[in-house]
NULO-39541 format. One record per residue (C-alpha): residue in three letters; x, y, z. Coordinates in steps of 0.25 Angstrom, whole numbers, plus 5000, padded with zeros to 4 digits. Each point is the difference from the previous one (the first is absolute). Layout:
N
AlaXYZ;...
END
This chain:
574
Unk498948125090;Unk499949855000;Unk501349904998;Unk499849884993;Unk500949894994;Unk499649944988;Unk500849884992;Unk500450044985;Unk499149904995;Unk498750055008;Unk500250154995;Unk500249934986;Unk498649925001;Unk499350155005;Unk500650064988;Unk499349884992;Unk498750015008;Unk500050154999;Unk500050005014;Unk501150094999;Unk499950134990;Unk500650124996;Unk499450145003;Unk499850094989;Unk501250085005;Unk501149894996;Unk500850014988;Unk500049894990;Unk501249875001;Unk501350064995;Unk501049895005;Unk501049944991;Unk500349844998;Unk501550045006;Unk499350065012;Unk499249875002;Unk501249924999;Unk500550095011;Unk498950005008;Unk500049844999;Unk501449995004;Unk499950095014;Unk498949905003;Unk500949894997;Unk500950045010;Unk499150035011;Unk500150164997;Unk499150085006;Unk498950054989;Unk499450125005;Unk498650035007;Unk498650014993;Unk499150095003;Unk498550004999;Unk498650065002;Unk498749965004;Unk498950104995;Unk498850015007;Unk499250034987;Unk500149984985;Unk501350064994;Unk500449994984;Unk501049894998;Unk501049974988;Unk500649864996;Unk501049935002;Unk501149974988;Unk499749855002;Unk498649935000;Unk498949985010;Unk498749945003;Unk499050055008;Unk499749995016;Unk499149995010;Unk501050075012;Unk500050165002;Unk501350034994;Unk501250075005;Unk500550104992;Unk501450014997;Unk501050135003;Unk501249954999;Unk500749874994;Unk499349994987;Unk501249964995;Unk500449905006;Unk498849935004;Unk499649994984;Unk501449954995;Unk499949905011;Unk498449974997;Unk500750004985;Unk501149885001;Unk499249925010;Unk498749984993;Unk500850014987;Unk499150134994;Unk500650104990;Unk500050155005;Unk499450104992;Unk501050124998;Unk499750124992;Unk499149944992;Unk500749874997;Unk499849885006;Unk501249915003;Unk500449885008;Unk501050025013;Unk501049904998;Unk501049985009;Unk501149875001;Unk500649955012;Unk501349934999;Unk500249875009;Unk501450015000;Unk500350115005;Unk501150045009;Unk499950005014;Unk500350125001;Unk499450074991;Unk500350134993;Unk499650135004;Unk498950074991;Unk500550165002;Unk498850064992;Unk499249925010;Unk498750115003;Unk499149905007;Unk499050095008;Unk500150124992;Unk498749994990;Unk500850104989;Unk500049974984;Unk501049964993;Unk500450034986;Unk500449864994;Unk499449885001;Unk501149894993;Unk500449865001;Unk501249975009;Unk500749954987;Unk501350014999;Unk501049974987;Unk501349935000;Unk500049995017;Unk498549935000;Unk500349905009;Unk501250075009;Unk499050115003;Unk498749935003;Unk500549895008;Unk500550085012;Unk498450064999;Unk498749925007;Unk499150094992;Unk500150054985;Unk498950054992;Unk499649904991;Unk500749984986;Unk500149884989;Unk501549995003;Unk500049995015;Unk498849915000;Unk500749874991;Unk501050025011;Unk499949885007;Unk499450015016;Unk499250154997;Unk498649985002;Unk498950124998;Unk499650015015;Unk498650024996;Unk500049854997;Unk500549975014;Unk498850065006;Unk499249934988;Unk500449885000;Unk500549885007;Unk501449995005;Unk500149844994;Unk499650074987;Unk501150125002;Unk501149905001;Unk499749894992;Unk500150134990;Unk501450035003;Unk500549864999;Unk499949945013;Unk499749875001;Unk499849955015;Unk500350035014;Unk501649944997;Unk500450114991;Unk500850075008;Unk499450154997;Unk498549955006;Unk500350055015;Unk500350144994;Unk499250024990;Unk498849965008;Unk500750095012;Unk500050124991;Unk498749984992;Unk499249995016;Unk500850155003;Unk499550064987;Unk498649945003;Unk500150045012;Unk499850164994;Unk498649965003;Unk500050015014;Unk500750125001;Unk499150095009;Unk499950154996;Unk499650095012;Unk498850074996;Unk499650125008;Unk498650034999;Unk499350144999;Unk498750005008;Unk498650034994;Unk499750155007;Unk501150064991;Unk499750074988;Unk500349994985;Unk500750145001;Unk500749955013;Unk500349864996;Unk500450094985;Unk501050095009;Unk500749875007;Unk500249934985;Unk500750134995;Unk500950015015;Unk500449845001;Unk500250024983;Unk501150125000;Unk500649955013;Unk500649904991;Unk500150074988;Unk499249894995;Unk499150054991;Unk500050134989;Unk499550125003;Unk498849984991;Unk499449865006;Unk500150095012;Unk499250114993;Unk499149904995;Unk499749945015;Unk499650175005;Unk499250024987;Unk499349855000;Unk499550045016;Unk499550134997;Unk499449964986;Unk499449865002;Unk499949914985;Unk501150104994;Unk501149884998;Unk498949944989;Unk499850144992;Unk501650015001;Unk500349864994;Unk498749994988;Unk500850144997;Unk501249935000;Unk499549894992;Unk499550094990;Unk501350064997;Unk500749885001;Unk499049954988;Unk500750114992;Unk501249985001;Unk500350085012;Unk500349905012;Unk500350105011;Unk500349985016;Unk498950045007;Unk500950105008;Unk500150084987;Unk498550034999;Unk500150025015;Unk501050114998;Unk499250044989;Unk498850025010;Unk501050075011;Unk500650094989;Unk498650054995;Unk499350025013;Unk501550065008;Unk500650074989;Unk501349915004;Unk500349844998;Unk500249945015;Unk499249945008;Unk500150075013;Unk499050074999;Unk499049894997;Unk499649985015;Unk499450145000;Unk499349994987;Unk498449975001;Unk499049894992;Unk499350124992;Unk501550054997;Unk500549864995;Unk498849974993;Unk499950124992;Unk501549984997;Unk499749884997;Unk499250044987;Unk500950104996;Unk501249895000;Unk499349914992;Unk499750134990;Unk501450044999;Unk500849864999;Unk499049964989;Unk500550144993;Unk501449985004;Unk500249854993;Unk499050054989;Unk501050124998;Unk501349905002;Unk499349924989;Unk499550094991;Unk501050115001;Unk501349945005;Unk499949854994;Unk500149965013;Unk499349854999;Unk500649965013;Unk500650025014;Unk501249914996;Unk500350124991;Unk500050105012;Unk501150035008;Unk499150025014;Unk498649995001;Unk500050125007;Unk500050084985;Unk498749955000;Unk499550075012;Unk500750154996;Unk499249964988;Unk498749995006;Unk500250125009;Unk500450074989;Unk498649984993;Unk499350015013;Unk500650155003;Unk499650044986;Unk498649955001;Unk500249904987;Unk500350154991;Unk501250034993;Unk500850094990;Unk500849924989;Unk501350055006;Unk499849985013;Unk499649844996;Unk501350014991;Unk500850055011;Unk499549885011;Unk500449904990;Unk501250034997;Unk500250025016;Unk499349865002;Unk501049924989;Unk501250075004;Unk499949995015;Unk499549844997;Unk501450004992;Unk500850085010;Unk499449905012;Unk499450125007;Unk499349925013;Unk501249894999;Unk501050105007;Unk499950055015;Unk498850005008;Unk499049964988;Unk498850075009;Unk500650125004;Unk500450004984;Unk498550004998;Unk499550095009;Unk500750104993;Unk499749974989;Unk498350015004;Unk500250145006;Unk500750054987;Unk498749934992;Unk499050095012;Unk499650144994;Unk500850064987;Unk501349905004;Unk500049904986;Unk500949944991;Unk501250115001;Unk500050005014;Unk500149854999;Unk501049994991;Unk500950115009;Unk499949905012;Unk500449884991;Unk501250094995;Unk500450055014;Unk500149845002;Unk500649934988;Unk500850124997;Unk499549994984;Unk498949954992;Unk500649924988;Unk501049895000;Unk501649994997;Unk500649854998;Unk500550035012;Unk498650005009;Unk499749874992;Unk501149925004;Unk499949905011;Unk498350025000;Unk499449865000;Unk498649944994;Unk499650065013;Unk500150154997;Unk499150104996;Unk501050014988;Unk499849884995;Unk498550005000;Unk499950144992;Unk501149914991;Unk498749904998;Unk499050124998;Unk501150074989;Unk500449884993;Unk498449985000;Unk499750124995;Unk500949974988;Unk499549884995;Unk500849905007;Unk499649854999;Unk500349875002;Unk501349934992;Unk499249904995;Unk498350025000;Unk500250134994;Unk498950015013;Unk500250155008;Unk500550005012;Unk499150035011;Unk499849965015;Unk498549954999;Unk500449894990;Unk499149875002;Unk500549874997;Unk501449955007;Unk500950004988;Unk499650144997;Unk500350065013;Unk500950115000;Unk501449975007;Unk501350084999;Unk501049934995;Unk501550025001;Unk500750034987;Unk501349955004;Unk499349885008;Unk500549985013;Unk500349844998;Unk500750044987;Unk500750115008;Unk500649915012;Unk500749924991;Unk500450114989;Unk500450095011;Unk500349955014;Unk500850145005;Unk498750084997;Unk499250045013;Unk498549954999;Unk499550135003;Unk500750044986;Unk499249904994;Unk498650035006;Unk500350154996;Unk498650054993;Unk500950024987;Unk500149874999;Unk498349975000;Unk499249984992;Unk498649974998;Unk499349864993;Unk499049895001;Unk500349885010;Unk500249914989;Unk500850104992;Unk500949995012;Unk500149855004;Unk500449994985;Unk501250105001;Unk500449945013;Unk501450015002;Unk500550014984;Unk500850104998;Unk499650144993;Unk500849974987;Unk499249884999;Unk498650045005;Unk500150134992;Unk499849934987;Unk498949935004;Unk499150145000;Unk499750104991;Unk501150135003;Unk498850095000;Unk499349945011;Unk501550005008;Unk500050134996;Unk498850055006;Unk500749975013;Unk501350064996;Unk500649865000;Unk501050034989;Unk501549945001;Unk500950094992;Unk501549994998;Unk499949845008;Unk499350055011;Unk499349884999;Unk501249925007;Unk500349985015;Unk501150074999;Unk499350104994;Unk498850045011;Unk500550115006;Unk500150074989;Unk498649964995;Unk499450045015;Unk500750134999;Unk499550054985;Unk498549915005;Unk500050095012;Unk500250134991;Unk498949954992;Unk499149975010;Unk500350145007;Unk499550074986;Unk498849914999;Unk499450035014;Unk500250144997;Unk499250004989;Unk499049925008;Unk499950095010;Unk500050124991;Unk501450065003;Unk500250004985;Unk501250105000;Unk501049905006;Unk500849984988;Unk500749874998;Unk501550034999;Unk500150055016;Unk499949865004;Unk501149954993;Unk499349904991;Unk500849944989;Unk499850074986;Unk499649874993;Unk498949955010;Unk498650004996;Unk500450024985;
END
C-alpha cells in the first residue's frame, strides 16, 4: 500500500479534474454546514484531520458523483474509499461550488471572524474525521446574545445577522479573492490602522487550509473490488462512521455491479410521488424480502441472482405498499408516518400473501398499520428488533391479530387517555394520526377555506402547525409556564403559512374572531368558560387533551371509548 501526502488544494483540483472519483460503493454527501464549520476550525488550529484512503483499479469500475461539480480529465483516476466528506466540503468552500444534498442543491457558506480571541473556544460537538450524518443543518444564529456568543467563535455558519457584523468575512471569498479586496471591505484603510498586522496574520493561517497535507494511503491495483469492498466496510465500522446500510450497499454494489443506478432511478421514482425514501429503507425492504428478517448481516452471504430477484420483488411490493398507504390509509406522505419502517411490514405483508387478500384481514392490517404509526411502534427500543417481529408474525398464517398482540404486549393498550397525550410533541406518532383525524373530518385552513394537506404547492399554502396559545404571546402572558407545556400537542394546530405569520403572536381572544368558529372547531379549537385567557390554559389543555383523546379513537376505530372517562368539561364541543 503506497503513502502519499497530498496538499488540500491538489486533492481539491483532482476532485475538479475527475482525477479523483467515487466508487459505486460510496454513499451520497450527508455533512451538515455545522460539521463544515467544524471541520474548518480543527484545520484552523492545526488539528489533525484524519487519513484518506483510496484505490486504484486495474480495470473499469462503476463510479457515482461527487455532490459538488466537475469537469472531465485526462488522468486514470483514483477512486475515493474514505474522506468523501471532507475532501467535498473542502473542494465546496474553496472553489466556491454548492453541494448537492438529497436532491437540493445549496451553497456551503461558512464566515470567519477576524477578531477572534486568541484563545479560541472550544467546539464540544467537534466530529472532524468521523464521516456520520447529522440531523440539522441551521445557522449559527443566535437571538438576544448574537454578538457575546459569536464573538468568542472563528467559524459560524453563515447568517444575515452575523455577516453585517463588522470583521466576518465568508472564507470562500478569502480563497476567492484578493486580500486588498477582503480588507478594503471591512473598512481598513492602509497599512497604519493598527488591525492590518493581525488581520493579515489571520487571513494567511486560514489560507493556509490549503496547504494542509492529508496522508492518502493508497490501495494497489492487484486487489479486487470484493477485496477492496471488504476493506471499505472494515476501515468504515471501525469508526462507527457510517450506517449499516451504506455498508450493505458497498457488499451488494461488489457482488452486483451497476446496482447503485437501478437503486437510485427507483428512488427517484417514488420520490416523484410524493414518497422521498432513504435509500436504506428500500435496502431493508430488499433484505427483509429475500431473509425473512430486516438486518443487514446477512447481506455478505446473499448471491447477485439472489439480490436481483429480490430486487424485482421490492419494487413490486413498495409500489403496492404506498399505493395501499395512499389509497387505503390516506397516507399522502412519509411526514405523516411515524417510521418508515411501517412501510416495509407493509411491503412484506403484501409479499407473503402474494398481492391476495380477504376484506378482514385488509381491515384488520389497517387498523394495525394506523394504530402502531399512532402508538410510535418502531420509535421505542431497538426499532429492528421491533421489526423483525413483526416479519415473522406476517410469515405463514401470523397476520393482523398477531400484530396487534405484540403491539399490546408493548404499549400496554391501543386507544388513547389525555393522559398518554400529554407531553407528546409535533414529533410523535400521536400528533401525526391528530393530522390524519383532523384530515379525515374536514379540517381546513382558518383563512383559504383551502383543506389541509402535506402536499400543498405554493408557499403560503403550505401546511404548518401552529400554536393556539402562540409561544410569543405566551412568554409574555405567562412566564412561570414550562415551554414544554406550551409545545404540548394540545396546543397544535394545523394551518397555511401565511394563516400563520398573520396570527403571529396575538392572542386567541383576538385571532379567534378573525375565523369562522366552524373551522376552529373542526380542530377542537373552542374556548369555553374564558378558556381563551392565559390564565386559562391549563384548563383549555386539560378539556383539549380530552377531546383530542376522543377524536383519535374515532380515528383509529376504537369507537367504544366514551367521552365522559377522560374527564372532559360537560360544555366543551357544545
Amino acid at each position: 500500500m503506497a503513502k502519499v501526502d497530498y496538499k488540500v488544494s491538489v486533492l481539491v483540483d483532482k476532485i475538479s479534474r475527475q482525477e479523483l472519483q467515487l466508487p459505486e460503493m460510496q454513499r451520497k454527501y450527508v455533512w451538515t454546514a455545522t460539521k463544515v464549520r467544524d471541520l474548518l476550525d480543527s484545520l484552523y488550529r492545526g488539528y489533525p484531520s484524519g487519513v484518506i484512503l483510496a484505490w486504484e483499479p486495474a480495470g473499469h469500475v462503476e463510479t457515482t458523483d461527487f455532490a459538488v461539480a466537475t469537469e472531465a480529465g485526462g488522468m486514470k483516476p483514483l477512486l475515493l474509499l474514505d474522506g468523501q466528506q471532507r475532501l467535498t466540503s473542502l473542494s465546496a468552500v474553496l472553489r466556491g461550488e454548492p453541494v448537492k444534498v438529497k436532491g437540493r442543491t445549496r451553497p456551503v457558506e461558512i464566515l470567519f471572524n477576524l477578531d477572534h480571541p486568541d484563545e479560541l473556544t472550544f467546539i464540544t460537538e467537534v466530529g472532524v474525521g468521523s464521516e456520520s450524518e447529522d440531523d440539522a443543518d441551521e445557522p449559527d444564529e443566535a437571538e438576544d446574545d448574537l454578538l457575546t456568543r459569536v464573538s468568542r467563535r472563528a467559524f459560524v455558519v453563515a447568517s444575515n445577522q452575523v455577516l453585517a457584523l463588522p470583521n466576518w468575512v465568508k472564507v470562500t471569498d478569502v480563497f476567492k479573492r484578493e486580500e486588498g479586496e477582503i480588507l478594503q471591505q471591512i473598512g481598513l484603510t492602509g497599512f497604519d490602522d493598527p488591525r492590518y498586522g493581525k488581520y493579515t496574520t489571520r487571513l494567511k493561517a486560514l489560507r493556509a487550509i490549503k496547504d494542509y497535507e492529508y496522508r492518502v494511503d493508497v490501495l494497489e491495483s492487484t486487489k479486487s473490488y470484493e477485496e477492496v469492498t471488504e476493506i471499505f466496510v472494515r476501515v468504515n465500522s471501525l469508526g462507527a462512521k457510517l450506517r449499516s446500510s451504506d455498508l450493505a450497499l458497498a457488499q451488494i454494489t461488489a457482488k452486483w455491479n451497476g446496482s447503485l443506478a437501478l437503486f437510485t432511478a427507483y428512488q427517484g421514482q417514488l420520490s416523484s410521488r410524493g414518497f422521498d425514501l432513504d435509500l436504506g429503507i428500500h435496502l431493508k425492504t430488499l433484505v427483509s424480502l429475500i431473509t425473512g428478517q430486516s438486518r443487514f448481516l446477512t447481506v455478505g452471504s446473499l448471491t447477485r441472482a439472489q439480490l436481483e430477484d429480490g430486487w424485482k420483488r421490492t419494487q413490486r411490493a413498495m409500489n403496492f405498499a404506498i399505493d395501499f398507504a395512499k389509497s387505503n390509509l390516506h397516507i399522502d406522505s412519509p411526514t405523516l408516518l411515524s417510521s418508515p419502517f411501517l412501510l416495509i411490514a407493509l411491503a412484506y405483508w403484501a409479499d407473503q400473501r402474494g398481492y391476495r387478500s380477504e376484506l378482514a384481514d385488509a381491515q384488520g392490517f389497517s387498523q394495525w398499520f394506523l394504530t402502531a404509526n399512532a402508538k410510535g411502534r418502531y420509535s421505542r427500543g431497538s426499532s429492528e428488533t421491533l421489526l423483525d417481529q413483526d416479519l415473522a408474525a406476517l410469515r405463514g398464517t401470523g397476520g393482523a391479530a398477531e400484530l396487534t398482540q405484540r403491539l399490546i404486549q408493548q404499549v400496554g393498550r391501543l386507544d388513547f387517555t389525555p393522559a398518554d397525550l400529554a407531553g407528546r410533541t409535533a414529533r410523535s406518532g400521536a400528533f401525526k394520526t391528530m393530522f390524519l383525524a383532523f384530515r379525515a373530518n374536514g379540517a381546513q385552513d382558518w383563512t383559504t377555506g383551502l383543506k389541509i394537506s402535506p402536499k400543498h404547492a405554493d408557499k403560503a399554502d403550505k401546511i404548518e402547525f401552529h400554536h393556539i396559545f402562540p409561544k410569543g404571546y405566551m412568554r409574555k402572558a405567562r412566564p412561570d409556564l414550562d415551554p414544554r407545556l406550551v409545545d404540548d400537542i394540545a396546543n397544535l394546530a394545523f394551518i397555511g403559512a401565511k394563516t400563520n405569520k398573520e396570527i403571529s403572536a396575538h392572542a386567541p381572544k383576538e385571532y379567534a374572531a378573525w375565523f369562522s368558529g366552524e373551522q376552529l372547531k373542526a380542530q377542537l379549537v373552542e374556548f369555553p368558560d374564558g378558556m381563551d385567557d392565559p390564565e386559562g390554559f391549563e384548563r383549555f389543555i386539560e378539556n383539549r387533551r380530552g377531546a383530542l383523546a376522543q377524536e383519535i379513537n374515532e380515528f383509529l376505530g376504537f369507537n367504544e371509548i366514551e367521552r365522559q372517562p377522560y374527564g372532559l368539561a360537560d360544555d366543551f364541543g357544545k
